[in-house]
VMD Tcl script that builds the backbone (N, CA, C; Angstrom):
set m [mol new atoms 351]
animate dup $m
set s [atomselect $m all]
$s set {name element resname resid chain x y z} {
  {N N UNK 1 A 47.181 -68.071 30.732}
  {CA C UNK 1 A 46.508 -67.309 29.690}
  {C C UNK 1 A 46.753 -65.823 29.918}
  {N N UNK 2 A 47.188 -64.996 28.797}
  {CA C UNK 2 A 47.035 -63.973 29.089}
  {C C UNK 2 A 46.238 -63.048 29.383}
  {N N UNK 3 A 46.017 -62.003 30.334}
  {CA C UNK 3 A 45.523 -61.032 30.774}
  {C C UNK 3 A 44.935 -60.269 29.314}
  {N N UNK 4 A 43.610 -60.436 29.172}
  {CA C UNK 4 A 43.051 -59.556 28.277}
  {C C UNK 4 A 43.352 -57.632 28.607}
  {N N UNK 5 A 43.044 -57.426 29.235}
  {CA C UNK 5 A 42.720 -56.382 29.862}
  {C C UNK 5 A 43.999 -55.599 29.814}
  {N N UNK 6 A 45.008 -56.437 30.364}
  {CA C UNK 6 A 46.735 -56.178 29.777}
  {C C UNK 6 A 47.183 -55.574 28.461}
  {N N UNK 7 A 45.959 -56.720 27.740}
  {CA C UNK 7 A 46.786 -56.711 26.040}
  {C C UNK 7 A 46.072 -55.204 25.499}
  {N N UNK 8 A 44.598 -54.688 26.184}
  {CA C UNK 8 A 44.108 -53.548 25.435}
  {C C UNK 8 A 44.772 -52.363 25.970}
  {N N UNK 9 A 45.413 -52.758 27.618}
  {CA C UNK 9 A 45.951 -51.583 27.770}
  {C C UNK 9 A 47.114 -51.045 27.303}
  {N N UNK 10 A 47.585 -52.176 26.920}
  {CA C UNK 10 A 48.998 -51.941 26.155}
  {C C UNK 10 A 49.122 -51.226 24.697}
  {N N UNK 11 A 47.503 -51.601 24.092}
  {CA C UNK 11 A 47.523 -51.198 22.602}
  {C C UNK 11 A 46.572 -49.918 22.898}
  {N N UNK 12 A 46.124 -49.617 23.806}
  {CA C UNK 12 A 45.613 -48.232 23.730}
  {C C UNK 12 A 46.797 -47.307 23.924}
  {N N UNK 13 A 47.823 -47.494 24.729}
  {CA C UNK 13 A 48.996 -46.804 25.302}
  {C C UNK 13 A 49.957 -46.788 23.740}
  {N N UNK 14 A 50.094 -47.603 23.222}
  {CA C UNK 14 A 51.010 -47.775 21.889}
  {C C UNK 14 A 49.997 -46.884 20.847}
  {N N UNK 15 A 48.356 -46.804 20.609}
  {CA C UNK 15 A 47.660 -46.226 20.004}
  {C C UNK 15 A 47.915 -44.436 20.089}
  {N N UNK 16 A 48.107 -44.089 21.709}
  {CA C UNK 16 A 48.039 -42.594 21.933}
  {C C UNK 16 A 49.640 -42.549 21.633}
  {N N UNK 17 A 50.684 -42.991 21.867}
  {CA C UNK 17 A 51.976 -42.833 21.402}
  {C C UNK 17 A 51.820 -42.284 19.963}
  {N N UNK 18 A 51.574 -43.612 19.008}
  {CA C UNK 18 A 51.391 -42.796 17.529}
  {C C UNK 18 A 50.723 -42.005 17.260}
  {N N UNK 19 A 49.570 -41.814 17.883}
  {CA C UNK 19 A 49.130 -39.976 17.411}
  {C C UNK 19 A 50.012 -39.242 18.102}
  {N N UNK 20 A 50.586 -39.335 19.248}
  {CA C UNK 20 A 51.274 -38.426 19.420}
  {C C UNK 20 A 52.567 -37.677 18.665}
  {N N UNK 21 A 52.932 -38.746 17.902}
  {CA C UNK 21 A 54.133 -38.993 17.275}
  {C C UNK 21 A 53.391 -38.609 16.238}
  {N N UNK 22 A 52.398 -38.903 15.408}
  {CA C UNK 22 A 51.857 -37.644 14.210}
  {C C UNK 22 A 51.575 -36.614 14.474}
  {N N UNK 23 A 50.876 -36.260 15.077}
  {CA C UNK 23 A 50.954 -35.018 15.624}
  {C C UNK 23 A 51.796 -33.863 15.737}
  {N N UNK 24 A 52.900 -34.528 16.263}
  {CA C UNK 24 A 54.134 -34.069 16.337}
  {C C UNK 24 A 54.963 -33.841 14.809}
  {N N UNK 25 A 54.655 -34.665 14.629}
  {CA C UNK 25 A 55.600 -34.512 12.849}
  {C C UNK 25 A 54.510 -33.421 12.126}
  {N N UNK 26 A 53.308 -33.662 11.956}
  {CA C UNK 26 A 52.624 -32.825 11.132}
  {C C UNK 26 A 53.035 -31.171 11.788}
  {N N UNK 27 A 52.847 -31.215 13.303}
  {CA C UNK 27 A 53.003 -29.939 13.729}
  {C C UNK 27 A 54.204 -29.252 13.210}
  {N N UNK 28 A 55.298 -29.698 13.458}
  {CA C UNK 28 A 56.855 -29.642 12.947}
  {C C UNK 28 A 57.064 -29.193 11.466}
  {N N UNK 29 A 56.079 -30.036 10.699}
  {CA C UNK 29 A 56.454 -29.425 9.232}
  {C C UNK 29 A 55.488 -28.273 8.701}
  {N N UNK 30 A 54.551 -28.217 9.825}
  {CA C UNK 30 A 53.813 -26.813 9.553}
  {C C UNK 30 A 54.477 -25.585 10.080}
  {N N UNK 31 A 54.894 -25.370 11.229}
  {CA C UNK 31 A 56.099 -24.460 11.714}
  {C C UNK 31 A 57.232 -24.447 11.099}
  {N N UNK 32 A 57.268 -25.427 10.976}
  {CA C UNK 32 A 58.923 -25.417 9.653}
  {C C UNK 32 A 58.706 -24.711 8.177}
  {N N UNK 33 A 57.978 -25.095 7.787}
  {CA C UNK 33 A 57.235 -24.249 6.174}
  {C C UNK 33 A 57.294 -23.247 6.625}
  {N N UNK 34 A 56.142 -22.922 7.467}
  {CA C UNK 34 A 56.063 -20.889 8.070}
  {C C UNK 34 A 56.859 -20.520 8.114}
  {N N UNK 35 A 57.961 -20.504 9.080}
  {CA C UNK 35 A 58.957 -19.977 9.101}
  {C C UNK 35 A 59.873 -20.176 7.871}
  {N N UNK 36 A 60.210 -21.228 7.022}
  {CA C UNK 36 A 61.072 -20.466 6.382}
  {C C UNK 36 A 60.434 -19.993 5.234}
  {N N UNK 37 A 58.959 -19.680 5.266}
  {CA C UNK 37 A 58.690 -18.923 3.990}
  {C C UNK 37 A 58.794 -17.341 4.351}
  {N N UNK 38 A 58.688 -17.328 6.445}
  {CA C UNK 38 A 58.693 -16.049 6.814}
  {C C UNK 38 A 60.482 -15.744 5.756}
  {N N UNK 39 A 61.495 -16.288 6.047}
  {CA C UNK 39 A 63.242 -16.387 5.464}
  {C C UNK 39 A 63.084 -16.040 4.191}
  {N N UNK 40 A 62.699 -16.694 3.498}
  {CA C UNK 40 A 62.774 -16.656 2.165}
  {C C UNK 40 A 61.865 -14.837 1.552}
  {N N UNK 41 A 61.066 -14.727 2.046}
  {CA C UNK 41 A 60.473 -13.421 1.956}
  {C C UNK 41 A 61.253 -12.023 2.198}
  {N N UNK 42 A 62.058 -12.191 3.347}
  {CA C UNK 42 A 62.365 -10.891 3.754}
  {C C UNK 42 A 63.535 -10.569 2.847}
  {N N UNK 43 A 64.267 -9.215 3.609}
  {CA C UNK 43 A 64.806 -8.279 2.933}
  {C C UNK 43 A 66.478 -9.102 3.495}
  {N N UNK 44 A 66.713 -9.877 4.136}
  {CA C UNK 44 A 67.714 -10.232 5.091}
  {C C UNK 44 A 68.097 -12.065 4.666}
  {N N UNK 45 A 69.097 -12.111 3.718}
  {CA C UNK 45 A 69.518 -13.467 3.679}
  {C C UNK 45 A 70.890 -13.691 4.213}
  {N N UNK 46 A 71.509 -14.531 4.712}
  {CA C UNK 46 A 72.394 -15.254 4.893}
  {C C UNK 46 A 73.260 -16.082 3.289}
  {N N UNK 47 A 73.975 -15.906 2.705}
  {CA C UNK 47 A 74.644 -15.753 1.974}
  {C C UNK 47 A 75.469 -17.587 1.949}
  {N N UNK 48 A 76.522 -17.202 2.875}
  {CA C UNK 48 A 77.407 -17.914 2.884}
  {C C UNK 48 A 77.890 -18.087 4.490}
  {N N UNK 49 A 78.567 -18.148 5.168}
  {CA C UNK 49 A 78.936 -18.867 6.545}
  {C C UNK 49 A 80.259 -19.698 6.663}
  {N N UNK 50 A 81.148 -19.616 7.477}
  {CA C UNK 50 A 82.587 -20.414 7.691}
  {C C UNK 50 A 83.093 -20.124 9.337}
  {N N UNK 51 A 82.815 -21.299 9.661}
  {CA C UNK 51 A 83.411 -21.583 11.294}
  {C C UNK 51 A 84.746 -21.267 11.193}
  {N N UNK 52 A 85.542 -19.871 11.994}
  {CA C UNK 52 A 86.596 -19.513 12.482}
  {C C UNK 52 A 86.929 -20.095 13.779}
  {N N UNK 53 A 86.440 -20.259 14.963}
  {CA C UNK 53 A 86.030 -21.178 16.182}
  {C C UNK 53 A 85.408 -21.131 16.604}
  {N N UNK 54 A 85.247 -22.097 17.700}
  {CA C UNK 54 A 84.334 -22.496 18.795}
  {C C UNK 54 A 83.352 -21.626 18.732}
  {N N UNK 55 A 82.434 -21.436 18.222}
  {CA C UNK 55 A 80.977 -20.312 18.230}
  {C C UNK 55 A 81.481 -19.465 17.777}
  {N N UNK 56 A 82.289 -18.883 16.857}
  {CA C UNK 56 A 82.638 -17.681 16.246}
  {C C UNK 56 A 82.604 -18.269 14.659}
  {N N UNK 57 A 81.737 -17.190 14.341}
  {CA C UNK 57 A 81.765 -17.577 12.300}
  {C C UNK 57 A 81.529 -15.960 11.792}
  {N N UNK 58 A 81.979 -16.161 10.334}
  {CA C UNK 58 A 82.098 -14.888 9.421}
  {C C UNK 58 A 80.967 -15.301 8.928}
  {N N UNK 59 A 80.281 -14.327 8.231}
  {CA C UNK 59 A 79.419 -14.577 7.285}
  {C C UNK 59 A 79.144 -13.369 6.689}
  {N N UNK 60 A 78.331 -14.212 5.219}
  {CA C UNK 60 A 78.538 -12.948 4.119}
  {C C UNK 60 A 77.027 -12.607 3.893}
  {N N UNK 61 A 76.250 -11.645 4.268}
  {CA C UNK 61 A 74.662 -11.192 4.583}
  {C C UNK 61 A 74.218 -10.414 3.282}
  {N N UNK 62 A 73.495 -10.601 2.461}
  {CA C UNK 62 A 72.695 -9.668 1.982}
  {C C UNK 62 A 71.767 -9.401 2.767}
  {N N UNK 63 A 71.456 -7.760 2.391}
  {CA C UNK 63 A 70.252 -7.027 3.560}
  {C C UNK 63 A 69.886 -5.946 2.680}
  {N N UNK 64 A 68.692 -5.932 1.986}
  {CA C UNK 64 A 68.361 -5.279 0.579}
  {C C UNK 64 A 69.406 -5.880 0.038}
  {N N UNK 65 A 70.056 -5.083 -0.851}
  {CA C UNK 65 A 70.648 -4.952 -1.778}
  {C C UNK 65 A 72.234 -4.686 -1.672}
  {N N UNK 66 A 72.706 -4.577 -0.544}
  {CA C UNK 66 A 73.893 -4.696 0.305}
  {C C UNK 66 A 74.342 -6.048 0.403}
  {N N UNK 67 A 75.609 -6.277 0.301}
  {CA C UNK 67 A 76.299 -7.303 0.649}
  {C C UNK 67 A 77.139 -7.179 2.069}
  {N N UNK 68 A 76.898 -7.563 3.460}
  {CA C UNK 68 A 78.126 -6.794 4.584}
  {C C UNK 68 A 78.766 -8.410 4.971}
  {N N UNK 69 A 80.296 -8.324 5.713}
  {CA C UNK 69 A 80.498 -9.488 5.701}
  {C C UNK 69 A 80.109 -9.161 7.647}
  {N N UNK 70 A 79.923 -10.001 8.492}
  {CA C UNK 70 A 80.000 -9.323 9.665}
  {C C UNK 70 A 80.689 -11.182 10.240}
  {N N UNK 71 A 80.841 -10.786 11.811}
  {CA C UNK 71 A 81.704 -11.588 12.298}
  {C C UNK 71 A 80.728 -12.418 13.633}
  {N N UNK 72 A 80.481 -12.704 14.310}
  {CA C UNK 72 A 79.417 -13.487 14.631}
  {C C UNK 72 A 79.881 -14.238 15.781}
  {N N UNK 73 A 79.641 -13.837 16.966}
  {CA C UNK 73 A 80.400 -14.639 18.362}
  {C C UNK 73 A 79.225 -14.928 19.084}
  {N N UNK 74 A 79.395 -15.234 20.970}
  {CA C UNK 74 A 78.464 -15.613 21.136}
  {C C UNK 74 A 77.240 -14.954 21.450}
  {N N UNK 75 A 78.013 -13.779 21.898}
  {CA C UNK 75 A 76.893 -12.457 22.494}
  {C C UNK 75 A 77.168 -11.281 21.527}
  {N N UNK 76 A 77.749 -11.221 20.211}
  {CA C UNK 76 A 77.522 -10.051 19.542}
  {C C UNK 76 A 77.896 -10.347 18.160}
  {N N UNK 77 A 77.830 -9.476 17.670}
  {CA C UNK 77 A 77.871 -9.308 16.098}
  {C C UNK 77 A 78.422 -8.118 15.517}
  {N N UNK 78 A 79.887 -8.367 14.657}
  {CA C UNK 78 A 80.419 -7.293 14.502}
  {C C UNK 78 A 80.579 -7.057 13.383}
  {N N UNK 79 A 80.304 -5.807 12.572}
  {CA C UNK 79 A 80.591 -5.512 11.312}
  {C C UNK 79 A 82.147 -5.718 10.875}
  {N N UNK 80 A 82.648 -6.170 9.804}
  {CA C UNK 80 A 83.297 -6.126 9.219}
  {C C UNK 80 A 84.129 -5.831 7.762}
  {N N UNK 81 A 82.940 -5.403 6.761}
  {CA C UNK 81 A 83.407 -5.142 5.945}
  {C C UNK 81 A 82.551 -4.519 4.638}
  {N N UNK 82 A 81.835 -4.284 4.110}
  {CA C UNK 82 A 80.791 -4.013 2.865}
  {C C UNK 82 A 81.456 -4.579 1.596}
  {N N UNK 83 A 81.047 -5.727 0.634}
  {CA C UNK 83 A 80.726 -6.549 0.047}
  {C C UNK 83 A 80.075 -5.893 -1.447}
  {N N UNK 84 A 81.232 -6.032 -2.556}
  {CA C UNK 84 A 80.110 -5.493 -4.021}
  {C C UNK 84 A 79.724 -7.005 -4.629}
  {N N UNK 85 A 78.780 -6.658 -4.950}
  {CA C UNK 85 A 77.662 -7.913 -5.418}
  {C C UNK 85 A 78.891 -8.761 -6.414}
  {N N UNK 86 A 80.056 -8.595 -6.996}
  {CA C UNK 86 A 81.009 -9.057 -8.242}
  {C C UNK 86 A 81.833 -9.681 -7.226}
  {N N UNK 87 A 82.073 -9.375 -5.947}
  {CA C UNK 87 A 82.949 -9.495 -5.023}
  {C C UNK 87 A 82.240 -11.108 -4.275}
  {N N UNK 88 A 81.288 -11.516 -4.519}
  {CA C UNK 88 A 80.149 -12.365 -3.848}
  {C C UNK 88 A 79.983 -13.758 -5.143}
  {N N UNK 89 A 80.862 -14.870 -4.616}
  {CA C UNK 89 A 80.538 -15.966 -5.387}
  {C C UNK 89 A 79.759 -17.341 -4.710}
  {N N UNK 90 A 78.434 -17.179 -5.299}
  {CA C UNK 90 A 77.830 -18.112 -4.531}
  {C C UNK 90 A 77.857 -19.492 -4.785}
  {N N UNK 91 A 77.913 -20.682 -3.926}
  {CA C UNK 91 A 78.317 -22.227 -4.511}
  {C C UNK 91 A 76.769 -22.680 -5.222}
  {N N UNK 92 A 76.806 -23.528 -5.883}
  {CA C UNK 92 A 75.736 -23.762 -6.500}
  {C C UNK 92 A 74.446 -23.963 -5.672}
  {N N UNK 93 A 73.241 -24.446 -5.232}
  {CA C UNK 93 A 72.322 -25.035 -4.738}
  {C C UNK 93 A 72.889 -26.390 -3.855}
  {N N UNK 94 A 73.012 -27.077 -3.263}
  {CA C UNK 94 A 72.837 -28.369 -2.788}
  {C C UNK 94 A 74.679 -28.791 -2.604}
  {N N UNK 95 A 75.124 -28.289 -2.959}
  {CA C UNK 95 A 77.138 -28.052 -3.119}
  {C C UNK 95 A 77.420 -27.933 -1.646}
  {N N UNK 96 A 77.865 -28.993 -0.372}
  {CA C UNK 96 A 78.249 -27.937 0.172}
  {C C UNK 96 A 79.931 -28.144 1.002}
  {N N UNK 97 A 80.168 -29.205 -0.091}
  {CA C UNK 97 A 81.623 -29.277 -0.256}
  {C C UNK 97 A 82.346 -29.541 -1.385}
  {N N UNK 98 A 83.658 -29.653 -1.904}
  {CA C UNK 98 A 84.725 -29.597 -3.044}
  {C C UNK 98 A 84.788 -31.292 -2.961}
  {N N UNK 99 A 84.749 -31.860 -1.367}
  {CA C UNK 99 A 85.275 -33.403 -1.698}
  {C C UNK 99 A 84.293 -34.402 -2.064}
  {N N UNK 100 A 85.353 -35.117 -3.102}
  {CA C UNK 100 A 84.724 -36.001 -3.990}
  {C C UNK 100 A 84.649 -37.590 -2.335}
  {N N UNK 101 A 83.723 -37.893 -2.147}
  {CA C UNK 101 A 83.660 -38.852 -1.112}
  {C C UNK 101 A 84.105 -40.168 -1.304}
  {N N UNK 102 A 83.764 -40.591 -2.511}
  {CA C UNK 102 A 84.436 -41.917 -3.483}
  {C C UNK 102 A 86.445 -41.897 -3.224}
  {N N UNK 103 A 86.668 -40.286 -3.583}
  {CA C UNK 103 A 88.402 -40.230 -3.581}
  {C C UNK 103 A 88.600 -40.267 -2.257}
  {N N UNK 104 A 87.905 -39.484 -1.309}
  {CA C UNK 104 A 88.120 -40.362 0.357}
  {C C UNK 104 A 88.447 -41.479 0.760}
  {N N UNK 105 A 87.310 -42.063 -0.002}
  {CA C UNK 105 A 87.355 -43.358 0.723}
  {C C UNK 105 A 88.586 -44.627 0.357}
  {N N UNK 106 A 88.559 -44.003 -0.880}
  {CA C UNK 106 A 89.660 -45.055 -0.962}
  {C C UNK 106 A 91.236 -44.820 -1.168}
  {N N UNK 107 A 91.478 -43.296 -0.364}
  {CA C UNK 107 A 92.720 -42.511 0.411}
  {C C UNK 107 A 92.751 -43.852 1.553}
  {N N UNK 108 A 91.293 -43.867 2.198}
  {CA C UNK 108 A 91.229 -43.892 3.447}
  {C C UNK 108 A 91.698 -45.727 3.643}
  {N N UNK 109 A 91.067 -46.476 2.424}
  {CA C UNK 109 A 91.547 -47.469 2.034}
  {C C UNK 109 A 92.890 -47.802 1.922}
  {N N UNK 110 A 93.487 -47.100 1.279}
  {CA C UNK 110 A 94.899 -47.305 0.956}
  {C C UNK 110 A 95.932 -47.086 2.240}
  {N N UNK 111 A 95.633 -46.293 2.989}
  {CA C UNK 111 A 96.251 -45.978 4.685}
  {C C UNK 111 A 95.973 -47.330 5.250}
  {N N UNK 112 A 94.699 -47.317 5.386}
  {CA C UNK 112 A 94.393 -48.991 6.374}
  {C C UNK 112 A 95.428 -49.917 5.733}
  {N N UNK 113 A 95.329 -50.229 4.767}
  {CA C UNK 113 A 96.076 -51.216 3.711}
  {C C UNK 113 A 97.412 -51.502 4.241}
  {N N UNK 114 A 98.015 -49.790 4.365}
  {CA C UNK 114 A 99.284 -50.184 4.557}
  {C C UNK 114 A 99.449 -50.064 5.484}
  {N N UNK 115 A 98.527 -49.920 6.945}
  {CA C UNK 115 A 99.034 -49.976 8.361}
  {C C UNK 115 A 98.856 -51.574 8.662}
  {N N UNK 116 A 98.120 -52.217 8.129}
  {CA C UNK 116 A 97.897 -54.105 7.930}
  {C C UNK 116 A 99.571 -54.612 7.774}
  {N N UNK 117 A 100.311 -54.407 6.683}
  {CA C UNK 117 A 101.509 -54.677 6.178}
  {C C UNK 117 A 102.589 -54.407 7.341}
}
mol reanalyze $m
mol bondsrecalc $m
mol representation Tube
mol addrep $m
């Protein structure tokens, strides 16, 4: 027969897990909101972004009303260029690639296909 005493300690231990684990999520999406409503507020957005290498990226900053492009390594940040707002094409909302994933896949199809043959 099983150990009673076993079975409550097991479900008190599985009980403090899931609060912990809510806890945790609620905390997370309250720090997460804050902060990016602190982002969304200020004078300083991030634009656009493109990995050149290994921890090095360009990016295109509005800061007021300035557009600068600057260059972005691991320990510094270098200006590169000033940016007119006509000069600045932004991708739509939710866009954050050109490829169609459907025409991938069945590129990717047609290769397998013919390495079978």
């Amino acid at each position: 027969m099983p150990d009673a005493d076993g079975f409550i300690q097991l479900f008190t231990v599985l009980a403090i897990f899931a609060i912990v684990l809510l806890v945790t999520y609620f905390t997370t999406r309250i720090v997460g909101g804050y902060a990016k409503s602190k982002v969304a507020t200020g004078n300083i957005e991030i634009i656009d972004s493109a990995k050149v290498a290994p921890s090095k990226y360009i990016a295109i900053v509005r800061a007021a009303s300035k557009y600068i492009a600057v260059g972005i390594g691991k320990d510094e940040i270098t200006y590169l260029c000033e940016l007119s707002e006509d000069d600045i094409v932004e991708r739509p909302s939710g866009i954050t690639s050109t490829f169609d994933f459907k025409e991938l896949m069945e590129k990717a199809k047609a290769r397998i296909g013919k390495n079978e043959d």
